[in-house]
N, C-alpha and C positions, 0 to 999 in steps of 0.2 A: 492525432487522436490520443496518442499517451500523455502528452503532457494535461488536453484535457482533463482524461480520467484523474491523473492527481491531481491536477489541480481542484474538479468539482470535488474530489472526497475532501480537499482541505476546505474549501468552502462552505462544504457542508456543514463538518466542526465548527466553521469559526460562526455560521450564523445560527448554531444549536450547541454551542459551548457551552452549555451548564448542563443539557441534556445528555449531551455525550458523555462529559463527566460523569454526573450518576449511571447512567446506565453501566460505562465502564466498570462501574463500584460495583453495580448489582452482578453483573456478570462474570467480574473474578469473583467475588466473594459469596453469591446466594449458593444456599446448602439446600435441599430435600431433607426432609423428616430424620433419613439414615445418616443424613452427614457428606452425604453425595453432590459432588458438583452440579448447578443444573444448568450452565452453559454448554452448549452443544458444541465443540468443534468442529460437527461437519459442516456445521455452516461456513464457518471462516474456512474449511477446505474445499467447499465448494465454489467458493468465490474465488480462489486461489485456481484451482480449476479450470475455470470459464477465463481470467485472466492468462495463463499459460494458451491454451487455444486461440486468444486473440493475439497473441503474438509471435507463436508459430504462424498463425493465418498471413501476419506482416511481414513475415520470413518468407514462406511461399510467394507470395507476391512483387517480392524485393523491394518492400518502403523498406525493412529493416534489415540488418546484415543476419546470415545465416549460421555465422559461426559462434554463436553464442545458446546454452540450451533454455528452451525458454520455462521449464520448469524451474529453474534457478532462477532468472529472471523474475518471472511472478512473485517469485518466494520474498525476494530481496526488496523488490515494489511494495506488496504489502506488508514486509516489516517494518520499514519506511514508514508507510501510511498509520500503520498498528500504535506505532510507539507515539504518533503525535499525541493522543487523548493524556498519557502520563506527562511527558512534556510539558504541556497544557496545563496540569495538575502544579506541577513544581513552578511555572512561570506564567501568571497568568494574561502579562502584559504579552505576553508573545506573537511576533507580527505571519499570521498563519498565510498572507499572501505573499510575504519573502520566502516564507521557509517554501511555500508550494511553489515559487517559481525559482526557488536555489532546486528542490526536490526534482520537477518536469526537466531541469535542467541536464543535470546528472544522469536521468536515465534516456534521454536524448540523445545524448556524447554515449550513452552505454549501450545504445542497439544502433545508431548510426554504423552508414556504410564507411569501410576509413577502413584504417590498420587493423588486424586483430589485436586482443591482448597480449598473444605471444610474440608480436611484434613489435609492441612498444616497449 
């Protein structure tokens, strides 16, 4: 299920590429009247959120290993995800279904059961 979820965000980009771009633009950059950001971040902390919970859920469970916290986890997934849009920007021949299955990869081998970190 995690590799999906990266994976369909990176799909999503690659078949709304020019969308996301702008949007990304509008949303570091649009100001309010006062000069004020009008990108909300709780939205990206809510989503961060509902991710953390779904992987503590897989904790619980035992598809995933326990030793790892999964607010940390989420945080690192979506900066991951976050930073493809600028990526994208700087390279636009970019192959987003390597990067999303080098990405689903990584965090597979990083919530798999196996060694802990302070054992490797």
């Amino acid at each position: 299920m995690l590799r999906t979820y990266i994976q369909a965000n990176l799909a999503f980009i690659r078949e709304n590429r020019n969308h996301v771009r702008a949007i990304v633009e509008i949303a570091l950059n649009g100001r309010s009247a006062d000069g004020s950001a009008l990108y909300d971040t709780s939205i990206r902390a809510a989503g961060t959120v509902a991710l953390r919970e779904l992987l503590a859920r897989f904790q619980s469970t035992g598809e995933f290993r326990d030793d790892f916290d999964p607010l940390v986890m989420a945080l690192a997934i979506r900066a991951a995800l976050d930073a493809v849009p600028a990526r994208l920007a700087r390279d636009p021949s970019l192959d987003l279904d390597h990067y999303g299955h080098e990405l689903a990869g990584l965090f597979q081998v990083a919530t798999a059961h196996g060694k802990s970190v302070e054992e490797r």
